[in-house]
C-alpha positions as CSV (number, residue, x, y, z in Angstrom):
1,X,-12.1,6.4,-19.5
2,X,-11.2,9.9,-19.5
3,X,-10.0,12.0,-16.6
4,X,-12.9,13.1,-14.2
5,X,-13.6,16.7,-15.4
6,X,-14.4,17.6,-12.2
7,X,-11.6,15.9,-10.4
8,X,-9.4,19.0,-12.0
9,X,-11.5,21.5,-10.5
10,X,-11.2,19.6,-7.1
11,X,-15.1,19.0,-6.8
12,X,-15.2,15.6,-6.4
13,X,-16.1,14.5,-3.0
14,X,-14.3,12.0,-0.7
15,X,-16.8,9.5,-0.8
16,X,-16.9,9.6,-4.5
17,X,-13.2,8.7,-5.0
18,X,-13.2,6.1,-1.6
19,X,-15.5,3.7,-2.0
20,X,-13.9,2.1,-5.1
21,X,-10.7,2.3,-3.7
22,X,-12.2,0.7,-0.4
23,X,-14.0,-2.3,-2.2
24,X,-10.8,-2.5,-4.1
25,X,-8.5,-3.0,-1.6
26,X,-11.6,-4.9,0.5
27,X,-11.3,-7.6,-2.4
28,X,-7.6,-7.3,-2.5
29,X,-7.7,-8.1,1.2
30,X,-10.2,-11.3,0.6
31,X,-7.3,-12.5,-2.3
32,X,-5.3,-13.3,1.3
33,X,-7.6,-14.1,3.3
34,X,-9.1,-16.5,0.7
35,X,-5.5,-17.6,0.4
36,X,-5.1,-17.6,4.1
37,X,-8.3,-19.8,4.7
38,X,-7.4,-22.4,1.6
39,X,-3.8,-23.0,3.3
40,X,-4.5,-23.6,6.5
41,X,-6.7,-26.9,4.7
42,X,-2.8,-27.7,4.2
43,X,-1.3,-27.1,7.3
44,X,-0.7,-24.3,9.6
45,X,3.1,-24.6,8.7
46,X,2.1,-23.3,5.2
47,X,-0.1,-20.4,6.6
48,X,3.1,-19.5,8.8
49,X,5.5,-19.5,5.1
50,X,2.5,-17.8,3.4
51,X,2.8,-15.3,6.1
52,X,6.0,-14.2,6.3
53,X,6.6,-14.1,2.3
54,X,3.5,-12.0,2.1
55,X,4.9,-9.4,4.3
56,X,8.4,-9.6,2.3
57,X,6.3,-9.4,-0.9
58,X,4.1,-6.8,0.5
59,X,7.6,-4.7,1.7
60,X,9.0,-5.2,-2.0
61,X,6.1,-4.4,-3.7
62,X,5.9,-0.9,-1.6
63,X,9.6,-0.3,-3.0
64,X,9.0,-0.8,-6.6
65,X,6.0,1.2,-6.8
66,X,7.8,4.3,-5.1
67,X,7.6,5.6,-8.6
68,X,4.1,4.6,-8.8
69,X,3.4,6.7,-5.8
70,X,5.7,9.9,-6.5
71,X,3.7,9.8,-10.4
72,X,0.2,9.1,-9.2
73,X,0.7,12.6,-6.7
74,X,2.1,14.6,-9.6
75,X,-1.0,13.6,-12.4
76,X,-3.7,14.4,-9.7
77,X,-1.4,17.7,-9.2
78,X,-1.3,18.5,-13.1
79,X,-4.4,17.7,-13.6
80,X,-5.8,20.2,-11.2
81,X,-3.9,22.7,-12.5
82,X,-5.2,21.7,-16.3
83,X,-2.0,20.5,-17.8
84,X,-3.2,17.1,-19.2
85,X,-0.2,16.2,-21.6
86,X,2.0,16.8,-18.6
87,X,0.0,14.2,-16.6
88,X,0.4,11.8,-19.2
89,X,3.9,11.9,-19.8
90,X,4.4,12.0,-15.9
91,X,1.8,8.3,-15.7
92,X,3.6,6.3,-18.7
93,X,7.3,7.0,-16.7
94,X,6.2,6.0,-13.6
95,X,4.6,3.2,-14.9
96,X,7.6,2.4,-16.6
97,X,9.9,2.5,-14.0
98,X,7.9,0.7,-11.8
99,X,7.8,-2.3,-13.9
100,X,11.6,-2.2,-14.5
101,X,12.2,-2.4,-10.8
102,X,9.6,-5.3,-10.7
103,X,11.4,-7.2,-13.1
104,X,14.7,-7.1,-11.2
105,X,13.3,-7.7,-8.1
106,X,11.7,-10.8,-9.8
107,X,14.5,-12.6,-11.2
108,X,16.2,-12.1,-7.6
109,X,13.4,-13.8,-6.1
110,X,13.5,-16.6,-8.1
111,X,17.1,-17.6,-8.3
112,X,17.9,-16.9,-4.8
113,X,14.6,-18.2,-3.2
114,X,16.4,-20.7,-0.6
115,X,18.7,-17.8,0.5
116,X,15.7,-15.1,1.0
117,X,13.8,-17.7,2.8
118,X,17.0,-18.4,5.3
119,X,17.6,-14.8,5.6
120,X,14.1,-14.7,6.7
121,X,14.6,-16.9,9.6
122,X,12.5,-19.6,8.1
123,X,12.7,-22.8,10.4
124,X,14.4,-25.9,8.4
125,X,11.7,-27.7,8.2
126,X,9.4,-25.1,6.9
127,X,12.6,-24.6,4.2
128,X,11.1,-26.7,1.7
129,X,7.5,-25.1,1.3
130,X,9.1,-21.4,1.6
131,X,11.1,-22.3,-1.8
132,X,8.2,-22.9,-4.1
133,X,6.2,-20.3,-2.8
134,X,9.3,-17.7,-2.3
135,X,9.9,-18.9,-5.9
136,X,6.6,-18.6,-8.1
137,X,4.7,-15.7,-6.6
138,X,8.4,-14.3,-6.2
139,X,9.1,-14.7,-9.6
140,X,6.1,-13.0,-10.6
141,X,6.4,-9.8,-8.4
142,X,6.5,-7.8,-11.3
143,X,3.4,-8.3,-12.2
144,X,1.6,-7.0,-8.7
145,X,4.5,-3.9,-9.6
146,X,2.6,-3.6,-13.1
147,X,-1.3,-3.6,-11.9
148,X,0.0,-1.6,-8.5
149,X,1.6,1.2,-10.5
150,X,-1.3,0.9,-13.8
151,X,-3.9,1.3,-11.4
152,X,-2.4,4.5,-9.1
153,X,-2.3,6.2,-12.4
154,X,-5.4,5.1,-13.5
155,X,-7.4,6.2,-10.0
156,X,-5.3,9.7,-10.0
157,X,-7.3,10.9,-12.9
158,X,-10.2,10.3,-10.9
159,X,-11.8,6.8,-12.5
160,X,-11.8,4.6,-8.9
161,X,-14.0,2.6,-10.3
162,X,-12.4,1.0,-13.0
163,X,-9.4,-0.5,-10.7
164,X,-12.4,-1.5,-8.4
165,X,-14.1,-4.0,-11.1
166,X,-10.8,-5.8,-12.5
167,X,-10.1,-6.3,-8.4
168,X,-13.1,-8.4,-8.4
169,X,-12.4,-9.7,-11.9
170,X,-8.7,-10.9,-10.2
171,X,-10.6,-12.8,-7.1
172,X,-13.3,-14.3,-8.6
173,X,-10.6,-16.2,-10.8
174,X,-8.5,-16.7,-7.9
175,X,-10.8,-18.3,-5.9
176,X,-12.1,-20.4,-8.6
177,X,-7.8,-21.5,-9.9
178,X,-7.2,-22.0,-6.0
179,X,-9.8,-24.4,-5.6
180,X,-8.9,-26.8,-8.8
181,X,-4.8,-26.6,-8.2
182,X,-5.4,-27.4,-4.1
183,X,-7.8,-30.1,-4.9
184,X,-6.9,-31.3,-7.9
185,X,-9.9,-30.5,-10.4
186,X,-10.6,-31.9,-14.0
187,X,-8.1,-34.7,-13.8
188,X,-5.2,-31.9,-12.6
189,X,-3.0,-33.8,-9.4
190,X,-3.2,-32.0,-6.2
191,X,-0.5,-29.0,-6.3
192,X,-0.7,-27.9,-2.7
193,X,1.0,-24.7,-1.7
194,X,2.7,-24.4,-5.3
195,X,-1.1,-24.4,-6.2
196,X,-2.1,-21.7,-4.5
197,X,1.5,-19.5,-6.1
198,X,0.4,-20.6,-9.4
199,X,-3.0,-19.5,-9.2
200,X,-1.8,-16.2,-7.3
201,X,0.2,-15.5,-11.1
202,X,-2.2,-16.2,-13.2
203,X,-4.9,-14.0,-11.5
204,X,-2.3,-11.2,-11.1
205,X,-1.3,-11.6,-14.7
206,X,-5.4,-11.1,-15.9
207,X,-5.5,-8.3,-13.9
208,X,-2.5,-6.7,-15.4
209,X,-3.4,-6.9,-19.2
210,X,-6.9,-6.0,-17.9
211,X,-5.7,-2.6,-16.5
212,X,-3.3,-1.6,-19.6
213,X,-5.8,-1.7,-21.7
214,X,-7.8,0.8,-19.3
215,X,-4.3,3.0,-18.8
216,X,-4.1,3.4,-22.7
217,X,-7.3,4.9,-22.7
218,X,-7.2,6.9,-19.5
219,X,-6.1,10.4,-21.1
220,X,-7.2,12.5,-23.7
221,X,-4.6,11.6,-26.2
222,X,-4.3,7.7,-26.0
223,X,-1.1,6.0,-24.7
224,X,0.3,3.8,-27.4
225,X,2.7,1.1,-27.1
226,X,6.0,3.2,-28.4
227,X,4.7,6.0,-26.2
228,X,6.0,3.4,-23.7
229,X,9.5,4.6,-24.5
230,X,8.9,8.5,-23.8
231,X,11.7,10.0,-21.6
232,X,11.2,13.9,-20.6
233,X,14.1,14.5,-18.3
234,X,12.3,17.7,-16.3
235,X,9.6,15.8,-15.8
236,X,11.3,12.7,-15.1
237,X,13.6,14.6,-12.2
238,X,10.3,15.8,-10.8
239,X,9.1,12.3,-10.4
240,X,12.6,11.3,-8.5
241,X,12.6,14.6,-6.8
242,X,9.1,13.3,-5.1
243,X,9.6,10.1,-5.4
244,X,12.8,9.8,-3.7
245,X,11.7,10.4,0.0
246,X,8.4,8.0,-0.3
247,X,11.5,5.6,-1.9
248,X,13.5,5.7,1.6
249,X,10.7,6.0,3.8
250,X,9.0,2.8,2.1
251,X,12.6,1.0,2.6
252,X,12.4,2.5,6.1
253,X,9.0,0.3,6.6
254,X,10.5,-2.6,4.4
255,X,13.4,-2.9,7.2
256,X,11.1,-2.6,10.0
257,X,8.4,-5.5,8.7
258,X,11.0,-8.1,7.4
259,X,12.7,-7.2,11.3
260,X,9.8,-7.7,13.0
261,X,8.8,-11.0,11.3
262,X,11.9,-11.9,11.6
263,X,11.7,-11.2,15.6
264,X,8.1,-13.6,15.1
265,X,10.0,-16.4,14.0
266,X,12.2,-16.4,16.5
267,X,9.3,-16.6,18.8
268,X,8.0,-19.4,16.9
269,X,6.0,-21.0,14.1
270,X,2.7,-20.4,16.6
271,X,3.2,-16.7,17.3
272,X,4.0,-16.2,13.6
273,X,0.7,-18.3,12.3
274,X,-1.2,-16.2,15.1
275,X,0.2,-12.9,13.5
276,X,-0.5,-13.8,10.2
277,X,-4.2,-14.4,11.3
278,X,-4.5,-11.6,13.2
279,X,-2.7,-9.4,10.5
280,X,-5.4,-10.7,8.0
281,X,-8.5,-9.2,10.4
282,X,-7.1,-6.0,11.1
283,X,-6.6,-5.3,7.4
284,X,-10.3,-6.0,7.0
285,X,-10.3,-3.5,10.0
286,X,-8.8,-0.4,8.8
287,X,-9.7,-1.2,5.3
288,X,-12.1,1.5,5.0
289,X,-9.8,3.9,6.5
290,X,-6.8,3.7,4.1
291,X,-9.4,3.7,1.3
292,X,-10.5,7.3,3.0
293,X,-6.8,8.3,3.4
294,X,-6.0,7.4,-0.2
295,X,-8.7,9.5,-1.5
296,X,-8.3,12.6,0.5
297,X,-4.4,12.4,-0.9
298,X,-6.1,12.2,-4.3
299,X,-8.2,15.1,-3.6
300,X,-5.8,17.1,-1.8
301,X,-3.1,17.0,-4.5
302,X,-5.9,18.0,-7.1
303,X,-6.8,21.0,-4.9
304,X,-2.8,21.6,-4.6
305,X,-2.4,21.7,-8.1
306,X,-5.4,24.4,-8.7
307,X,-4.0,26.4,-5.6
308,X,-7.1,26.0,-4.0
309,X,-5.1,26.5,-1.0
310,X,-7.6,27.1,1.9
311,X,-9.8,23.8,0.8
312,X,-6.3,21.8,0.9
313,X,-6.1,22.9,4.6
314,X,-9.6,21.5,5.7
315,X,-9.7,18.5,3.1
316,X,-6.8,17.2,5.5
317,X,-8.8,17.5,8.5
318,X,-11.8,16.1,6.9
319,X,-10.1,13.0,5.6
320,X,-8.6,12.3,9.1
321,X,-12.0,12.5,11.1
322,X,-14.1,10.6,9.0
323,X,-11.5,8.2,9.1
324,X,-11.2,8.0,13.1
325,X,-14.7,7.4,13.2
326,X,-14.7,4.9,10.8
327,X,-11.5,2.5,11.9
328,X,-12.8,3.3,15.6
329,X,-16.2,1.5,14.8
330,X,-14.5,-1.0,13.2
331,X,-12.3,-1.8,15.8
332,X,-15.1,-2.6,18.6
333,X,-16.3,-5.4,15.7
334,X,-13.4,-6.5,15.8
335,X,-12.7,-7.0,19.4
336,X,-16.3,-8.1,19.7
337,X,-15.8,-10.7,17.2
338,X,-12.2,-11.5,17.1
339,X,-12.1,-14.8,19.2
340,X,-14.5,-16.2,16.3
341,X,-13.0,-15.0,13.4
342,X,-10.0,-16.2,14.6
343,X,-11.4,-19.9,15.4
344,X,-12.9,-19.6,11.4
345,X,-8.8,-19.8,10.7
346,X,-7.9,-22.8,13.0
347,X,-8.7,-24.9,15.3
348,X,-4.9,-24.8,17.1
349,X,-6.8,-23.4,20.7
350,X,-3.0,-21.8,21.8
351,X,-2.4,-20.1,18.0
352,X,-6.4,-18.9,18.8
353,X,-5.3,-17.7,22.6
354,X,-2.2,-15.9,21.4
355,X,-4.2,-14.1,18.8
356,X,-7.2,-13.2,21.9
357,X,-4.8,-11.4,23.9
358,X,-3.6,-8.8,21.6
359,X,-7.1,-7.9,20.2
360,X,-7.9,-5.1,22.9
361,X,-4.0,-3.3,21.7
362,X,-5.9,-2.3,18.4
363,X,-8.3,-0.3,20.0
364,X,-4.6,2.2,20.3
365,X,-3.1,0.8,17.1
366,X,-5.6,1.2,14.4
367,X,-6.8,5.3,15.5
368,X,-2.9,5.9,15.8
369,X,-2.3,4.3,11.9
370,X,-5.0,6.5,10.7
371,X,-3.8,9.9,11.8
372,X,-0.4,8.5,10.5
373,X,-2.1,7.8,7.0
374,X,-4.0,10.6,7.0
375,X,-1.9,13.7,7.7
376,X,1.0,11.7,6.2
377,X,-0.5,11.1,2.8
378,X,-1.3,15.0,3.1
379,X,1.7,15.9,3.2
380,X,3.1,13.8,0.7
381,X,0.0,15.0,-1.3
382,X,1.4,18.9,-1.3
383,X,4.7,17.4,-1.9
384,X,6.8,17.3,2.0
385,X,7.5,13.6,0.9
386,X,10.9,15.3,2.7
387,X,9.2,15.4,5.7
388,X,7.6,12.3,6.5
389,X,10.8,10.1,5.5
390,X,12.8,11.7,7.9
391,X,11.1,10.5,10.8
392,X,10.1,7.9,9.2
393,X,13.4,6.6,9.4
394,X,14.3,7.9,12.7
395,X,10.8,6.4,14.6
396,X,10.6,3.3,12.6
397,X,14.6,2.4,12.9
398,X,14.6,3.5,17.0
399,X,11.0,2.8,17.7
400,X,9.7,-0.1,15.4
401,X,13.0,-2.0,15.0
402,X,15.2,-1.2,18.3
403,X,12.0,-1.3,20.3
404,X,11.0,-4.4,19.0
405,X,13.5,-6.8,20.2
406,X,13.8,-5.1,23.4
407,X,10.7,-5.5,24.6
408,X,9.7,-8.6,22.1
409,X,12.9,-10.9,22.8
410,X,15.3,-9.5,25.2
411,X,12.9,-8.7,27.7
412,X,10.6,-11.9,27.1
413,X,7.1,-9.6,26.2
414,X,6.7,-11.6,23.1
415,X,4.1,-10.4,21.0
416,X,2.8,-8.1,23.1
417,X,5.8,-6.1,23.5
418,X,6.1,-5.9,19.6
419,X,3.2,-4.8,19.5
420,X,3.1,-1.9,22.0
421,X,6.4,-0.7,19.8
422,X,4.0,-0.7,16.5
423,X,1.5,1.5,18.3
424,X,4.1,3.8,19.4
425,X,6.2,4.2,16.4
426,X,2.4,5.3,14.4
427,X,1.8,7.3,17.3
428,X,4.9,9.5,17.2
429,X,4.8,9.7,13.5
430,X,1.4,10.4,13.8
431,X,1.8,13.4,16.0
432,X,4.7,14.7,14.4
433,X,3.1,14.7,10.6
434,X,-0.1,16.3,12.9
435,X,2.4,19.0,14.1
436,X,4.0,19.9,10.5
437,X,0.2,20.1,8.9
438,X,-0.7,22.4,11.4
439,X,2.2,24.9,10.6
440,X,1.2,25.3,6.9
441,X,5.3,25.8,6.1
442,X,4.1,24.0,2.5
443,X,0.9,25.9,2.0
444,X,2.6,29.4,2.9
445,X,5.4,28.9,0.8
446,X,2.7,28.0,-2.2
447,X,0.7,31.0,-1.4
448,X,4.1,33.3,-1.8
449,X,5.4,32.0,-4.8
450,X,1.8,32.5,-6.7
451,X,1.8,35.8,-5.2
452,X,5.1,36.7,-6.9
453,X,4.4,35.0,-9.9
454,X,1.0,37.4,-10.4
455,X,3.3,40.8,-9.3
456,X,5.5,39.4,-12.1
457,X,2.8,39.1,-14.1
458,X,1.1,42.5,-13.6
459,X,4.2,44.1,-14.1
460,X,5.0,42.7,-17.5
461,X,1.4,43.7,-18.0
462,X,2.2,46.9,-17.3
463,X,5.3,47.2,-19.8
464,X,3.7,46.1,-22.6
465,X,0.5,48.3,-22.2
């Protein structure tokens, strides 16, 4: 599919770009809570290791795709202004580099799967399922690098849709593998928690092939396979000049998840089943939201590129309250229905109690995370990636981290004190991205540089009349 004509003109509404990405990452979320359900048939030792390798998959996956990220900004930006080779070249090196990360990380997953697992805080007796989970989706990390980085370019030239479609392509079959490696279909033996890992790889690797073909085609001039080896070094620094910042600020969030879990499983194997649970709702939760916020960035770095500067300003603003609304109404479901949803996971009555008590802390934690996403991923979207790392790593070291395991284990609050430090870290971030939108410093500096470049212009103009 070719890039959204209008998309370059910045006419494409919100909703038009969001509710692909929503049921996308909707189905994406049912991949682990299908997962989730399936494994807790096993044992609710294997949802606690499915857990906490999920969130370290999760973290590693946001670190390879940094490129992903800093490319998919860049074609939107391009593409506005109406430079499509540029956009092209720009999607084939990040996706390029995204891969070659996910490869690296890959092989270190899988030869050092019993270490990770131990650094991980993984109880001894949980050691055993942790290796061969750790060690096949781990192995094949790449691969959610390859569709993760494919399908950023792909949805930055303004086709949501097609990402959305193979996402339901990659469950169905999911679902369908899970079922006969678990169970043992058509004569197979019973495979357990290294069923579910193999069927995660397969579905994953479908979904990949699937969405190269549709990156090939996704420009005017189509991407071949030695066009794989293209390497424009101005280009390439303007990808690492963006990219960098949204590469420390994911590591900043890598740190602070794999500390926090790591603070869970010190609490225990039934706090950390209960947050895996509970973790799995409010994804359903917000959802919606970080499909809005992922579209507004779209939009807004479209409008950037075309200096459409005063619609950049309100797109922001419009992104973050239809958002608010949105995760707000979602989280009085949830706390409506939380205690039942919960029981649809297990029937452990003290992992179900645990999980009851911090329901009523989202109604802070899910509106704070949105004005986070939202103003954040407008900044990053007019390129202050700067910005938002830097206190990134100062809230999410001192807030997330430090916070954490005061409140969590040194003062005894448990669960509930980690998560009073979550809703304060995406509250001051929140406010602080708020506060840097609001002073334009981006958006003036734009505006002067295009006037200067059209004086410039004028006056050359001028000379040669």
């Amino acid at each position: 599919m070719k890039p959204n004509v209008k998309l370059k003109t910045g006419n494409v509404g919100l909703w038009v770009l969001a509710w692909p990405i929503f049921i996308e990452i909707f189905l994406q979320t049912l991949l682990g809570t299908v997962d989730t359900i399936m494994v807790s048939r096993i044992s609710d030792d294997a949802v606690a290791v499915v857990g906490i390798s999920n969130q370290l998959f999760g973290a590693l996956t946001t670190l390879f795709t940094t490129f992903a990220g800093g490319a998919g900004i860049l074609i939107a930006q391009r593409l506005g202004s109406g430079r499509q080779e540029d956009a092209r070249v720009i999607a084939i090196m990040g996706v390029t580099a995204s891969t070659v990360l996910g490869l690296i990380v890959s092989i270190i997953m899988f030869l050092f799967a019993d270490p990770i697992g131990g650094a991980l805080n993984i109880s001894g007796e949980l050691i055993p399922l942790a290796h061969v989970y750790l060690t096949y989706v781990g192995g094949g990390l790449f691969l959610i690098g390859l569709t993760a980085s494919l399908g950023s370019a792909i949805r930055n030239t303004g086709n949501t849709r097609g990402p959305m479609y193979t996402g339901v392509a990659v469950n169905v079959i999911h679902i369908i593998l899970n079922y006969i490696f678990i169970f043992g279909m058509f004569g197979l033996p019973q495979m357990g928690l290294g069923g579910i890992a193999i069927s995660n790889v397969i579905s994953r690797g479908l979904g990949a092939i699937v969405l190269l073909v549709m990156f090939c085609g996704a420009f005017e001039r189509r991407i071949r396979l030695r066009d794989f080896a293209t390497f424009k070094r101005k280009l390439f620094g303007e990808i690492v000049k963006i990219s960098w910042p949204l590469g420390l600020n994911s590591s900043a969030w890598v740190v602070s998840q794999l500390a926090i879990y790591s603070f869970l499983a010190m609490l225990g194997a039934k706090e950390l089943a209960a947050r895996t649970y509970l973790n799995t709702l409010e994804s359903f939760c917000f959802t919606l939201g970080y499909a809005v916020a992922m579209a507004g960035q779209i939009r807004i770095a479209t409008l950037f590129g075309a200096r459409q500067l005063s619609e950049v300003y309100r797109s922001a603003y419009r992104t973050l309250y239809i958002g608010l609304a949105i995760v707000s109404a979602n989280v009085v479901l949830l706390l409506a229905f939380g205690k039942t949803l919960l029981g649809l996971f297990t029937a452990d009555g003290e992992i179900v109690s645990i999980g009851v008590a911090l329901l009523a802390l989202n109604l802070l934690l899910q509106p704070c995370k949105m004005l986070n996403m939202a103003m954040g991923n407008a900044l990053n979207a007019i390129g202050d990636t700067r910005y938002t790392m830097t206190i990134s790593l100062i809230s999410m070291t001192l807030i997330g981290i430090g916070g954490s395991y005061l409140l969590g284990i040194s003062w005894g609050w448990g669960l509930v004190g980690i998560y009073c430090c979550m809703i304060a870290d995406e509250a001051a971030r929140g406010v602080l991205v708020l506060r840097r939108w609001r002073g334009r410093k981006v958006l003036y500096a734009a505006e002067s540089q295009d006037g200067e470049r059209q004086a410039v212009q004028c006056k050359a103009a001028e000379v040669s009349f």
